[in-house]
N, C-alpha and C positions, 0 to 999 in steps of 0.2 A: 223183262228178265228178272228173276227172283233167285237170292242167294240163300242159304244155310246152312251154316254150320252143322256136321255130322260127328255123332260120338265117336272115336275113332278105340280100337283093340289095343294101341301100341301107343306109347307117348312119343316116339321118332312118327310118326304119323298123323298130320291137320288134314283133315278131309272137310271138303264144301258139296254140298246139294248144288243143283244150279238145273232152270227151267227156265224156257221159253229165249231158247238157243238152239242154233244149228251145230251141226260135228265140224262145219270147217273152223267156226270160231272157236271152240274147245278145245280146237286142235291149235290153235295159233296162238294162244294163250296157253295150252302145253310147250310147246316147241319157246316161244317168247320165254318162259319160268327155266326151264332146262338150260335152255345156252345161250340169252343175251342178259340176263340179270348183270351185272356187275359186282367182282367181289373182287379182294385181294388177296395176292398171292403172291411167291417169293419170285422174284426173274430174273436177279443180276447177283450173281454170288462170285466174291471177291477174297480170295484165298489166298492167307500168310502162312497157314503152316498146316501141313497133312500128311503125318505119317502111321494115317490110319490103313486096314486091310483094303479098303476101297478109292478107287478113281476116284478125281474130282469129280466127274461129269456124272455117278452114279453117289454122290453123295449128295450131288447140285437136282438132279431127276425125283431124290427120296427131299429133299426140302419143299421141292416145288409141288409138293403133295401135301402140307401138312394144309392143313384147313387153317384161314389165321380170320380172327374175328372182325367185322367189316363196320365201319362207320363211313355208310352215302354221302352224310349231311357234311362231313367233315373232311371228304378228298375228292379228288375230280379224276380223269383217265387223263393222260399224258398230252396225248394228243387235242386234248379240250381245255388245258391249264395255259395261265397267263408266261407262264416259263416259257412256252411253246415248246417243250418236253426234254427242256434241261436238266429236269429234276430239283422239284425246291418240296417243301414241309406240307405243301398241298393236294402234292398228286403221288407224293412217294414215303414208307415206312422203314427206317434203317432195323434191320435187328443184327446183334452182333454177337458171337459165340466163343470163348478162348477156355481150352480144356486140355486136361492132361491122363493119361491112363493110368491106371486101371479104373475102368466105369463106364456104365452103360450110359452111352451119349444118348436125351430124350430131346424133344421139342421143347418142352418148358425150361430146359439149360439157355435159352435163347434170349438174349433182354432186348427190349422193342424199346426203340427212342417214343415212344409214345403206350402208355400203359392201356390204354384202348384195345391196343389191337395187339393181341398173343394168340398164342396157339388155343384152336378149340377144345383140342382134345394134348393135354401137356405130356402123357406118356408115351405119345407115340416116338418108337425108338428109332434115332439116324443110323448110328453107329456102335459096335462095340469098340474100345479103346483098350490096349494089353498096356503095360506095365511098359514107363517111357514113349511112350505116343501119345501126340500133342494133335489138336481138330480146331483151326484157329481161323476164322471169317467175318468177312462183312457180307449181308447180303441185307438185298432192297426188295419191298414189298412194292407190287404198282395194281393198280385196277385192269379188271380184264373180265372178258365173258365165253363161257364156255364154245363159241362157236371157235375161236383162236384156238383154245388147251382145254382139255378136261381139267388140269389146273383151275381153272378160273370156272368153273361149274358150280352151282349155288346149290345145286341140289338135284331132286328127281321127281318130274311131275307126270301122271298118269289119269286114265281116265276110265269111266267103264259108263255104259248108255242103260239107262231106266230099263228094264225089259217091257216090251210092249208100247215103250214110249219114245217115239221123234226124236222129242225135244227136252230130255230130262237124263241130266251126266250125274255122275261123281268124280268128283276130283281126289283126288289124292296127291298129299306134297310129301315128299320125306326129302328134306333139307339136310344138307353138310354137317350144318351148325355154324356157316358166316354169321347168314340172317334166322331169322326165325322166317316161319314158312307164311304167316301172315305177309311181312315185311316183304318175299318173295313174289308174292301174290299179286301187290299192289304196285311192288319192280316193275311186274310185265306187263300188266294192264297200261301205268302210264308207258312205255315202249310202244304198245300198239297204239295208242292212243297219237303219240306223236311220229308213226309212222303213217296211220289214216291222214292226218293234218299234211304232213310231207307230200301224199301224194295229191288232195284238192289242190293244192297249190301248181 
């Protein structure tokens, strides 16, 4: 198998050359990048005060979309923490929000108990707030993979076959912006990697 890097048109797009593969494993290594990467995303939103135009549950729906920046090396999933998913500083991200109207509520109004992990993108807008309306939360980040919620999706991995050739793909990543699409790349591989291992066993 031989890898390379391709120029790519767009800088939202890492493209890799790749030969002397089959389509099912392109495929599985698509499918692995798209929905079991791991990233974090908001899940538990804890609400003191909302006398905004919108429901909690459609204000709790537009959080659980904001793309928030991911450190692997630094958090575990819930269900794989020493907690056994009580929630402690290793497997979960407090961000907290206290605001008053008039003003366009963004993702970057948000402060993360850990400066690591904010919002990828800081203007994306929750709320507008009128004049005497207050948007006041706790909400927790946890690790997840797209196959649970498109929340928890890393990105978008595609492919397209050599013309004329078997065994000769292009990949294409275009990433969220948790990880970078490298970062992605090497997510799925180790996944498959220790799902072959799972199964000799």
């Amino acid at each position: 198998m031989k890898m390379q890097k391709v120029k790519s048109d767009s800088k939202n797009e890492f493209k890799i050359a790749i030969s002397g593969v089959k389509t099912s494993f392109v495929n599985a290594v698509r499918r692995a990048c798209s929905f079991e990467v791991p990233v974090l995303a908001l899940e538990d939103i804890y609400y003191v005060k909302n006398s905004s135009a919108l429901y909690d549950e459609i204000i709790a729906h537009r959080l659980g979309l904001v793309p928030l920046t991911t450190d692997l090396k630094t958090y575990n999933a819930r269900d794989g923490c020493k907690c056994k998913g009580e929630g402690c500083a290793k497997c979960q991200v407090k961000l907290t929000l206290n605001v008053k109207g008039p003003m366009m509520v963004k993702a970057k109004d948000m402060k993360s108990t850990d400066p690591v992990i904010k919002p990828v993108y800081p203007e994306m807008l929750i709320v507008e707030l009128l004049e005497g309306q207050e948007l006041e939360f706790e909400a927790i980040a946890i690790l997840g993979n797209g196959k649970e919620h498109v929340k928890w999706s890393a990105g978008h991995m595609f492919y397209t076959q050599v013309e004329g050739k078997d065994d000769e793909f292009v990949l294409t990543i275009e990433p969220w912006g948790q990880l970078s699409a490298p970062e992605m790349l090497k997510q799925s591989v180790s996944i498959l990697n220790k799902k072959i291992k799972e199964l000799k066993l």
